[in-house]
C-alpha positions, 0 to 999 in steps of 0.5 A: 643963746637967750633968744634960742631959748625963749624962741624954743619955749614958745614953740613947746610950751603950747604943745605941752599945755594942751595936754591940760585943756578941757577939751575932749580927747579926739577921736581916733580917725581909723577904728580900732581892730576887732577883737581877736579871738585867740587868747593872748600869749600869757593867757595859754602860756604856763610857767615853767618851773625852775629846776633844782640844778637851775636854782642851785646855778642861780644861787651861785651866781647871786653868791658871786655878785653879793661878794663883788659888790657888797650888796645882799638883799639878792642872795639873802631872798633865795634863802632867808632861813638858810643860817650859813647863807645868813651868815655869809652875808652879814660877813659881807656886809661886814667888810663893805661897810668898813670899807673893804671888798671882796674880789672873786669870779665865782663857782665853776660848777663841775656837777651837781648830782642828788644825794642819796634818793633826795630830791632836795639834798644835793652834793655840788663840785666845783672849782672855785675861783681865788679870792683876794679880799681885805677887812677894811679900807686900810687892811692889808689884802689876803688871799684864798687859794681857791680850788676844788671844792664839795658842798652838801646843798639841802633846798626847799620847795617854794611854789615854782622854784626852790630856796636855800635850805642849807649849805655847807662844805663837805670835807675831803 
């Protein structure tokens, strides 16, 4: 085993040393292409916006990984003034650094339509998946029902997208 080992360092040590020398680079043997004159992809490509519906899926879906994983810097990005999604977070990272968890598959979004003639006030539907969830390592389980749901979601503009603004369950 020994043997192996040295016989193959000295066949790869020499390989990585010269790497180190002095010596100057060699040429490429085959010229290089000539220059190209229509401008790269990203040169003409333009970003596309992201929608307010787009945004308010993303959001969400970063909703759902923080309450299964205990991790929020993602969700609390998409909403840093956003006192409710603030809020929601340091619950979560309440639970989890006390050794509990969350289980919960998220939002089933059945409709997201403007509220009233805003462009950044939304009311969302949803059916939510239920919850089981406990406090701390040694709490006991509980559990949400889950079900229908109705939240009022107000967004700002932020260059290409949007950020949470506000949250918050609409009754009924």
């Amino acid at each position: 085993m020994h043997v192996r080992r040295a016989l193959a360092l000295t066949a790869v040590l020499p390989l990585l040393l010269t790497g180190c020398s002095d010596d100057p680079e060699p040429q490429p043997k085959m010229p290089d292409p000539p220059p190209s004159s229509s401008p790269s992809p990203t040169a003409s490509e333009t970003v596309e916006a992201e929608s307010a519906e787009e945004f308010i899926r993303r959001w969400a879906q970063a909703l759902r990984d923080m309450q299964a994983t205990g991790k929020t810097a993602d969700f609390r990005e998409l909403g840093p003034r956003c006192e409710s999604c603030n809020a929601a977070a340091d619950r979560v990272e309440q639970i989890y650094a006390a050794g509990g968890a969350i289980e919960w598959d998220g939002w089933d979004i059945l409709r997201i339509a403007p509220r009233g003639d805003s462009s950044t006030d939304f009311v969302v539907v949803e059916n939510s998946a239920p919850t089981r969830f406990r406090e701390s390592r040694n709490a006991p389980w509980q559990t949400l029902e889950g079900g229908r749901t109705r939240h009022v979601i107000e967004l700002e503009s932020a260059e290409d997208s949007w950020v949470m603004a506000r949250t918050a369950e609409l009754a009924g």
